[in-house]
VEXLO-291217 format. One line per 3 residues: number of its first residue (from 1); their letters; for each residue x, y, z of N, C-alpha, C. Coordinates in Angstrom, 2 decimals, m for minus. Atoms other than C-alpha are relative to their C-alpha. Example, Ala and Ser with C-alpha at 12.3 -4.5 7.8 and 13.67 -1.06 7.14 Angstrom:
<pts>
1> AS> 0.89:m1.19:0.00:12.30:m4.50:7.80:0.90:1.20:0.00 | m0.82:m1.19:m0.06:13.67:m1.06:7.14:m0.77:1.09:0.73
</pts>
This chain:
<pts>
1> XXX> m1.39:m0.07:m0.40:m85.27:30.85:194.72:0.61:1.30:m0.52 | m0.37:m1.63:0.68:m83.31:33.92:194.54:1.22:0.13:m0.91 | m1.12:m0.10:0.49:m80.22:34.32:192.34:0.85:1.09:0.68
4> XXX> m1.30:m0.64:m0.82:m76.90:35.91:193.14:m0.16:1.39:m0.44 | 0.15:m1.53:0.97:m78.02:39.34:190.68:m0.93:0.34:1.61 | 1.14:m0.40:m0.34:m81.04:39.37:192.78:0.59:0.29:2.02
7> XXX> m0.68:m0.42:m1.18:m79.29:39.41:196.25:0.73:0.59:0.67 | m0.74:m1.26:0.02:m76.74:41.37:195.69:m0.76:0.92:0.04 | 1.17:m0.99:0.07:m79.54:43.83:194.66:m0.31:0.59:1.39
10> XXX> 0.72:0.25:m0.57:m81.33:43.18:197.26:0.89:0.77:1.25 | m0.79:m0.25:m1.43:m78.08:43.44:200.19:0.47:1.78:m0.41 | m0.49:m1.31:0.18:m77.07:46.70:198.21:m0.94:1.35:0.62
13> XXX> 0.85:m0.61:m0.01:m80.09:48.37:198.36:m0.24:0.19:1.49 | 0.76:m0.06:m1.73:m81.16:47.31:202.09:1.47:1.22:0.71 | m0.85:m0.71:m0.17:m77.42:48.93:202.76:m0.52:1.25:0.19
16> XXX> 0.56:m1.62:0.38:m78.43:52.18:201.36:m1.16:0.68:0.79 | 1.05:m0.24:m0.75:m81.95:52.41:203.04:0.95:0.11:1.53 | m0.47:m0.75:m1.22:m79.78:52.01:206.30:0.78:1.07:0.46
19> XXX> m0.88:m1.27:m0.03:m77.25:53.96:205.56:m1.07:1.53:0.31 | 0.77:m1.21:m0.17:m79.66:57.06:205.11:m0.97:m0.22:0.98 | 0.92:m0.18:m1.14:m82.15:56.14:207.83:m0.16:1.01:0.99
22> XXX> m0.36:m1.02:m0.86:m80.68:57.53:210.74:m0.54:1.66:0.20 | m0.31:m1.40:m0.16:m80.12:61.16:209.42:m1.21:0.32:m0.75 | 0.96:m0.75:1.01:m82.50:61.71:206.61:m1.46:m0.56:0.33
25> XXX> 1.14:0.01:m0.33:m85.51:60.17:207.93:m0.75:m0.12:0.99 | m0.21:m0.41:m1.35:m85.08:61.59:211.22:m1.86:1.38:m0.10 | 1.11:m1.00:m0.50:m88.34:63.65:212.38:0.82:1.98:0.24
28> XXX> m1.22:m1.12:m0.57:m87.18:67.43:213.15:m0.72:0.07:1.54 | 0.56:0.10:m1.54:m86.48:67.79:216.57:m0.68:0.96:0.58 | 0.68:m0.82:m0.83:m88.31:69.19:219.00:0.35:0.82:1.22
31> XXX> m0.63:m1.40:m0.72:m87.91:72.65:221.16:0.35:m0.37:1.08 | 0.10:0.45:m1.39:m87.96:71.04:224.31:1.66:m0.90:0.12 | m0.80:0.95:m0.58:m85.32:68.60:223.52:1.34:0.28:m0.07
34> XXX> m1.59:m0.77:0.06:m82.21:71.18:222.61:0.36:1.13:0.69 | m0.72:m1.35:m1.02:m79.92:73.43:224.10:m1.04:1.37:m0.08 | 0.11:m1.43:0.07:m81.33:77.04:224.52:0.61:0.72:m1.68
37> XXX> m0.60:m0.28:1.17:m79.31:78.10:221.61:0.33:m0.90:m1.34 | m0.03:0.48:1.12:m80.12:75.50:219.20:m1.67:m0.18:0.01 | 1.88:0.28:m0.16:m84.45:75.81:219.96:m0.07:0.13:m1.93
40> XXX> 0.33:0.05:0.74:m84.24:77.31:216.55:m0.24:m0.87:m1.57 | 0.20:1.08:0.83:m83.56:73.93:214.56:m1.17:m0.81:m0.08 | 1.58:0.65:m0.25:m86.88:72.70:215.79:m1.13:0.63:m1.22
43> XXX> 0.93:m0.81:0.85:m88.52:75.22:213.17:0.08:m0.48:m1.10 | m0.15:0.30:1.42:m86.83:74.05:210.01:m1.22:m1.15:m0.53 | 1.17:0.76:0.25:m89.87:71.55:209.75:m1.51:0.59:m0.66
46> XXX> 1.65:m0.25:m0.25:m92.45:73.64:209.92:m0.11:1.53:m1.76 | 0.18:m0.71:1.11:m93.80:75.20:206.54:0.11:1.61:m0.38 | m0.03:m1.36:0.16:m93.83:78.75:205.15:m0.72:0.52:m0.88
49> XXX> 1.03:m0.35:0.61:m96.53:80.70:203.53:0.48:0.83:m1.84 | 0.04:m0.42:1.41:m96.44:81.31:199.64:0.29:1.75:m0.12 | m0.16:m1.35:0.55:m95.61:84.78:198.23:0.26:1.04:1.17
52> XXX> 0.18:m1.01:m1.06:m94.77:86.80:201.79:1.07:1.03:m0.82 | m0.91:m1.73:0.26:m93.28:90.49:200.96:m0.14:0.92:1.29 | 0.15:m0.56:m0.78:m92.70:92.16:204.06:1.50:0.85:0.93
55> XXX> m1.23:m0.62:m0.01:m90.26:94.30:205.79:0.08:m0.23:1.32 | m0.17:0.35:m1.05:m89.13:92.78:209.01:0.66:0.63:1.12 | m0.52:m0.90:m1.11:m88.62:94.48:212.65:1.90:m0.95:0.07
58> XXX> m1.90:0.52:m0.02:m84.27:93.93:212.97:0.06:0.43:1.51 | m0.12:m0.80:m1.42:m83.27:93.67:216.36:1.70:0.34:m0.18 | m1.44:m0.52:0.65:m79.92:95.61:216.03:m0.10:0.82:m0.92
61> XXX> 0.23:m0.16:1.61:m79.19:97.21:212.92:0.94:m0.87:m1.21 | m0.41:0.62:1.50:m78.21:96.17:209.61:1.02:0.99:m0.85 | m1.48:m0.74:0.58:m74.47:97.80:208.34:m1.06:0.78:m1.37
64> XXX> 0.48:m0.13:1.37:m75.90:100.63:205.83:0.90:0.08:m1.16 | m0.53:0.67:1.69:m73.08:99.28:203.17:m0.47:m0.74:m0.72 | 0.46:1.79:0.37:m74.69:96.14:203.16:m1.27:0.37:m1.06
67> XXX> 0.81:m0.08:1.01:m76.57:96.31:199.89:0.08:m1.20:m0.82 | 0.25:0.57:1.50:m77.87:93.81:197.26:m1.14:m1.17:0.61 | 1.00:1.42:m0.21:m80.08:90.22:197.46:0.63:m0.97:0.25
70> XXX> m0.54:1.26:m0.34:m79.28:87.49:199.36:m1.15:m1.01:m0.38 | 1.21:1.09:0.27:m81.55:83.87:197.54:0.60:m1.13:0.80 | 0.14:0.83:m0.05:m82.15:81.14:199.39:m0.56:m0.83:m0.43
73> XXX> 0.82:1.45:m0.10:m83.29:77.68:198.34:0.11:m1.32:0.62 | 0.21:1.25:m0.30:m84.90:75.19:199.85:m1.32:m0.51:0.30 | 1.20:0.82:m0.04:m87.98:72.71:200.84:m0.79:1.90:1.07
76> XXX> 0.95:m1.18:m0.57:m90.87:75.32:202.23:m1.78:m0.48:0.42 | 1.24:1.12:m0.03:m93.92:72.54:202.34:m0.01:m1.08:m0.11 | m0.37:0.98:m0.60:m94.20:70.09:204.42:m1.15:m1.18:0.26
79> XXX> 1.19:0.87:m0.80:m98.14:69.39:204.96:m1.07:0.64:m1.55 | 1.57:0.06:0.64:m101.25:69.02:202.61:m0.83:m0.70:0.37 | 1.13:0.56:0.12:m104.79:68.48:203.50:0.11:m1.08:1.48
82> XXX> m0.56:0.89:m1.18:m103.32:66.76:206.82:1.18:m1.01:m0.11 | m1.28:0.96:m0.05:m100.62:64.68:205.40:1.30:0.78:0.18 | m1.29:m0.59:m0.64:m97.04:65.57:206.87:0.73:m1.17:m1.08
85> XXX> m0.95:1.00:0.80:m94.45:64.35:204.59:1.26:m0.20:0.84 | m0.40:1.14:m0.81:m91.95:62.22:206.58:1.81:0.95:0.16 | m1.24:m0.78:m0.03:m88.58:64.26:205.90:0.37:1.46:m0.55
88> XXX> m0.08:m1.24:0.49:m87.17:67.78:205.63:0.49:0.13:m1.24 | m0.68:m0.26:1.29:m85.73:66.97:202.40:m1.35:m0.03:m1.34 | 1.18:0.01:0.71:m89.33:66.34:200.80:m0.99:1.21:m0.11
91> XXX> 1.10:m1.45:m0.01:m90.75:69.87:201.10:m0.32:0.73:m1.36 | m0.16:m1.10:1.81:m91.50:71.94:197.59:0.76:0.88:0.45 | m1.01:m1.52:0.04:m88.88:74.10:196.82:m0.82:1.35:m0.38
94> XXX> 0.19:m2.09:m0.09:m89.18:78.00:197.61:1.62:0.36:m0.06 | m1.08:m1.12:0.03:m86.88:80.81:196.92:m0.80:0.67:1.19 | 0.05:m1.09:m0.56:m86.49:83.36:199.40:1.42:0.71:0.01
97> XXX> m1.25:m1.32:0.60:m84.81:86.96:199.09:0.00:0.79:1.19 | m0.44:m0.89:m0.64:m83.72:88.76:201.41:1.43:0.94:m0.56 | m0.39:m1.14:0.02:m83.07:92.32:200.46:0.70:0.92:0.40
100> XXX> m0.78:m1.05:m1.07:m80.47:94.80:202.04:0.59:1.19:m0.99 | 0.23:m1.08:1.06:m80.84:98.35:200.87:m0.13:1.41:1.57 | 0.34:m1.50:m1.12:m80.29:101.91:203.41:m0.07:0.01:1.37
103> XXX> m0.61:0.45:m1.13:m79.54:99.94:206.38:m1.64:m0.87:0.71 | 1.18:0.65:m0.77:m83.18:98.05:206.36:m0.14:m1.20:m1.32 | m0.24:1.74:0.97:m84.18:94.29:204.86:m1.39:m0.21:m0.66
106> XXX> 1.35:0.12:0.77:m87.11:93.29:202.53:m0.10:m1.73:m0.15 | m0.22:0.76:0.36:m88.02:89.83:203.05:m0.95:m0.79:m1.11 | 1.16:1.08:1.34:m90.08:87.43:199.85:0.19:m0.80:0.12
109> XXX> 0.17:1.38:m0.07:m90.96:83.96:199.65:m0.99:m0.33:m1.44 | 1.13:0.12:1.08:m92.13:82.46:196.45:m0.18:m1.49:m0.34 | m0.43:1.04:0.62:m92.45:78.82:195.45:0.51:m0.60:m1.39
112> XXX> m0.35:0.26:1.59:m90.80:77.11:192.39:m0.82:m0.25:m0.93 | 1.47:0.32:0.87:m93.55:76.57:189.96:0.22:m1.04:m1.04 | 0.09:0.90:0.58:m92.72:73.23:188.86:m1.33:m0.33:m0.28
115> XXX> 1.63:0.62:0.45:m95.46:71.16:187.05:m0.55:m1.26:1.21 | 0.44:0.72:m1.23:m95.25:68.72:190.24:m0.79:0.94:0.64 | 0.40:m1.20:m0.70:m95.91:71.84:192.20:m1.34:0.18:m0.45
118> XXX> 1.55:m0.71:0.89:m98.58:72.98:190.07:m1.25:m0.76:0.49 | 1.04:1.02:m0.09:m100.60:69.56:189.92:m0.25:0.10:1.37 | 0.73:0.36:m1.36:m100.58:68.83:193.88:m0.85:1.17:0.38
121> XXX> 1.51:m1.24:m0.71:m102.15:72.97:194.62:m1.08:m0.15:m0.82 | 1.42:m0.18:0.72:m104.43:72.41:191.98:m0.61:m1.35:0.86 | 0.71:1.33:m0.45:m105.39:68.72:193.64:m0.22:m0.03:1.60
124> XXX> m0.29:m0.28:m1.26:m104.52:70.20:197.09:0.06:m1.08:0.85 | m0.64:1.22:m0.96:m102.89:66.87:197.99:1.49:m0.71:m0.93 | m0.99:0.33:0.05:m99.72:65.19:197.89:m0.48:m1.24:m1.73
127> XXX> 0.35:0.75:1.60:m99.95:63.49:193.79:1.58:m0.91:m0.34 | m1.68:1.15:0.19:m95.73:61.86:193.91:0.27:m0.43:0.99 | m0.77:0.62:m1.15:m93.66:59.78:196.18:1.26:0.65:0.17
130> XXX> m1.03:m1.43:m0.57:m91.35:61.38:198.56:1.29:m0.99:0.11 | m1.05:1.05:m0.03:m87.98:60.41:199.76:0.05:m1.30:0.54 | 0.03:1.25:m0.16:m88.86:57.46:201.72:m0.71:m0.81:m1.16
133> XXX> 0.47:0.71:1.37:m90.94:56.11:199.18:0.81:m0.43:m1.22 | m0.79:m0.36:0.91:m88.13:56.55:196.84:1.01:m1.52:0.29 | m1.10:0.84:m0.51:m85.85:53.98:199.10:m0.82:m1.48:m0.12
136> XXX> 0.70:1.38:0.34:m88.94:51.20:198.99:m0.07:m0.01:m1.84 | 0.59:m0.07:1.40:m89.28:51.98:195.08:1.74:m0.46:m0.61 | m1.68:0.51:1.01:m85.12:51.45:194.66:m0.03:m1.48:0.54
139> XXX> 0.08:1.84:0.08:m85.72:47.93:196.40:m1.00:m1.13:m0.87 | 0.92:0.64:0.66:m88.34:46.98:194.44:0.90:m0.54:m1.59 | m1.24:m0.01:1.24:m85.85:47.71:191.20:0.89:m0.86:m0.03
142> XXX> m1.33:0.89:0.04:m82.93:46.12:192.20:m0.25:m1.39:0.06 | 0.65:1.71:m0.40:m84.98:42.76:193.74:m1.21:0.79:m0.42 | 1.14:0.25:0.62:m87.87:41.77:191.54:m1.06:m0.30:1.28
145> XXX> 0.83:0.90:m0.61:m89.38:39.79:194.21:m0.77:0.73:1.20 | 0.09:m1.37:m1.33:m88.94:42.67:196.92:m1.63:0.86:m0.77 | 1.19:m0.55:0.30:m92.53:44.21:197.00:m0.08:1.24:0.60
148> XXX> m0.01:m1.12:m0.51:m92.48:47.59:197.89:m1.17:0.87:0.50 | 1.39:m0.80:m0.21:m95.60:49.23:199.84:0.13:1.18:0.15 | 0.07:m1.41:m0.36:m95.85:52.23:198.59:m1.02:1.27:0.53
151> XXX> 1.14:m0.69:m0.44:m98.22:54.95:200.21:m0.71:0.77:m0.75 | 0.56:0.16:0.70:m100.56:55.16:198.20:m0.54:2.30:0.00 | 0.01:m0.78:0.08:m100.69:58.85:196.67:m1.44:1.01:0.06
</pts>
């Protein structure tokens, strides 16, 4: 029998999993299925290669005031060994720099060199649970009874 701790738990939690469903454990879409001028959201999925330094063709130019480093972060790996991890929010974090210097751009890519990080290239497979995993692992918490199958790392 379940108690009233354990159901609450239980209704909170399932909440939450729906709540975020929808958006966050949405596939990224595909080129085919957006406007002309949104093809390029279809890409944010798709991984990016470790350490690039390269100086990229500009179509246009680039204002030569415009000087200093622009960093981005965010997810940059998406796939090991054939496994695709399930959302864009589960990727290893990378920096990238883009450079602006004499009216031309320098772009780099590096990853963060966490000790997560570290372990999976040395094991060259996925070694933690991602964000879905995360949403069966908070129902398991809240309800005891709730069994959570997690995918097995």
């Amino acid at each position: 029998m379940t108690n009233r701790r354990e159901t609450l738990g239980l209704l909170s939690a399932s909440a939450a999993v729906l709540t975020l469903s929808p958006s966050i454990f949405a596939q990224p879409p595909q080129p085919g299925s957006l406007p002309a001028n949104q093809r390029w959201l279809a890409r944010l999925g798709e991984g990016i290669a470790d350490r690039i330094d390269s100086a990229p063709e500009i179509d246009g130019t680039v204002p030569m005031e415009l000087s200093g480093t622009l960093y981005r972060n965010g997810p940059g790996l998406f796939e090991r060994n054939g496994y695709r991890k399930a959302t864009l929010l589960d990727g290893d974090g990378m920096i990238r720099a883009f450079t602006f210097s004499d009216g031309r751009v320098r772009f780099r890519t590096r990853f963060v060199g966490t000790e997560k990080f570290t372990r999976e290239t040395q094991a060259a497979r996925f070694l933690f649970s991602d964000l879905d995993n995360r949403c069966a692992e908070l129902l398991s918490i809240t309800c005891p009874r709730f069994r959570a199958r997690v995918r097995p790392a």
